[in-house]
N, C-alpha and C positions, 0 to 999 in steps of 0.2 A: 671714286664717288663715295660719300658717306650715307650711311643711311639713316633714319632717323631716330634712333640709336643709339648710334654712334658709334657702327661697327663702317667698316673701309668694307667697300661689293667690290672684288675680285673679280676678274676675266674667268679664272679658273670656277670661284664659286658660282657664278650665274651661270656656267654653261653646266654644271651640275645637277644645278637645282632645277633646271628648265629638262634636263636628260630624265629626272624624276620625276615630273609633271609630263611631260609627252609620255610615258609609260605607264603612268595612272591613265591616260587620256584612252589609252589603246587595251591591247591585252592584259594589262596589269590591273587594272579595276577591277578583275573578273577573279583576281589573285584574293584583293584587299576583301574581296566578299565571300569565299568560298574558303579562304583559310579558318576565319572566324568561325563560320560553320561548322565545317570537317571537325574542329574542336571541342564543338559544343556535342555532338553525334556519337565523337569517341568517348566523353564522357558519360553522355546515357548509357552508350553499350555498356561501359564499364562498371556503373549501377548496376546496369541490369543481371550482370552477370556477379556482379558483390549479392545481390538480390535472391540467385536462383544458385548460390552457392548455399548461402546459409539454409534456404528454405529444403535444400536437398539434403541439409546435415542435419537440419531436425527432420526430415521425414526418416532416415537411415535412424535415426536416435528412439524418437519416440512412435514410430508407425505409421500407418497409412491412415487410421482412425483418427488419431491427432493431428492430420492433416488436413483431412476433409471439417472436424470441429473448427479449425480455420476460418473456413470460410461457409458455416451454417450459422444459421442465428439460434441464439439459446431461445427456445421456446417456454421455460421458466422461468419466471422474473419470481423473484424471492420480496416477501413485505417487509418492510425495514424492520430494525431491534425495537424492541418492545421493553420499556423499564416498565418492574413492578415491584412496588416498595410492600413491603413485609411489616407488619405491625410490630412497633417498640418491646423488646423481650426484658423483663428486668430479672438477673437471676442471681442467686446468694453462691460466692466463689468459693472457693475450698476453706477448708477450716481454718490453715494454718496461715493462710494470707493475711498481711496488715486489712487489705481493701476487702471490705465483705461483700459489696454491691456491686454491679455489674451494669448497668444500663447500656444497650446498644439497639440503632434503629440499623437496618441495609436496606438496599433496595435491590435489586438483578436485574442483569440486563441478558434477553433471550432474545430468538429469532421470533419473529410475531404468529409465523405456524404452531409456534411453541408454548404458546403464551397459556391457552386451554391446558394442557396436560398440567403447566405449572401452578395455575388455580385449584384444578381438581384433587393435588400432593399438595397441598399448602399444610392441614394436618401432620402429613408424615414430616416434610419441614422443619418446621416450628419443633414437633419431639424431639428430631436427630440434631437441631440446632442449640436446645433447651440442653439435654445430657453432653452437647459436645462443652458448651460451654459455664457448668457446673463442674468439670473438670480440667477447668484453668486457673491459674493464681496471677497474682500481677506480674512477676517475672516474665509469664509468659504475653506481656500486652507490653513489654517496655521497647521503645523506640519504631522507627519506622520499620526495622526489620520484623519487628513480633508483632504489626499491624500488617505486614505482605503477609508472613505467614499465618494470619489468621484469617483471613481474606482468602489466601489459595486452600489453606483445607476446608473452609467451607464451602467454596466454590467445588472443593471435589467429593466432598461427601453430598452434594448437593445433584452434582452428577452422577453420581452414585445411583440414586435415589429414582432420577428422571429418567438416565437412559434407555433406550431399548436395548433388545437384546444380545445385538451384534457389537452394541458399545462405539458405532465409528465414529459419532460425533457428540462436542459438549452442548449439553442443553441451556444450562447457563453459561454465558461467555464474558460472564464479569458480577465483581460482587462489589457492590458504594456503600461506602460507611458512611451514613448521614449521619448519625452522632453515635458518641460514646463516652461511657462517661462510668467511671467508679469511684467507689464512697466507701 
């Protein structure tokens, strides 16, 4: 007999196929649902245990405190960065410079807890800003490498200035160069 197909049904193949169906029918159904399962089971276990491996190698790593921090809530929420722009400095460069002019605006960008102490130094600022940068020539302003490093020591002489005592953290955490310009 052919099927529709157009494959030839065997004696052999339909008593097969029908052997496979009575077996689904019976015991075997209970196979086709419970394998699937067992699978999906040994899987979580297997999570769970990739899961309480790792969490067992950072407790050995970093302590029991950083474990429990896990799983408490930070009770400190921090206010976002706070930009404050610093009034345009125009200052006269070294002697021997072609450029005698200096024009530069920044702005800082601090943590908003911050932001008070860095109004209330805006004087000392502006000095240590004023003498840092009376003591530069063009050479020292040429290409984008001599505008990072002019950015990061005033960012650190900035920190300098604001930190507390113990020094742990920066007070300013970025300096923007709104403009610049020499003549």
């Amino acid at each position: 007999m052919i099927t529709r197909f157009g494959m030839a049904r065997t004696a052999a193949g339909t008593a097969a196929r029908d052997d496979v169906l009575n077996r689904l029918r019976g015991s075997g159904r209970i196979l086709v649902i419970a394998l699937p399962v067992a699978r999906l089971l040994a899987g979580i276990a297997a999570l769970g245990a990739v899961a309480a491996a790792g969490l067992g190698g950072y407790w050995l790593a970093a302590g029991t405190q950083a474990v429990e921090q896990l799983w408490t809530r930070s009770a400190e929420i921090t206010p976002a960065d706070a930009v404050v722009d610093l009034p345009e400095l125009v200052v006269n460069l070294r002697r021997d410079t072609p450029s005698r002019f200096l024009k530069i605006g920044l702005s800082l960008t601090v943590a908003g807890r911050d932001r008070q102490r860095l109004e209330q130094a805006m004087p000392q600022l502006t000095d240590s800003l004023q003498e840092f940068l009376r003591n530069l020539d063009q050479d020292d302003l040429d290409g984008s490498a001599g505008l990072h490093r002019l950015r990061s020591e005033i960012k650190r002489r900035f920190n300098l200035i604001l930190s507390d005592p113990a020094g742990r953290r920066d007070v300013v955490t970025d300096v923007l160069l709104r403009s610049l310009l020499t003549q």
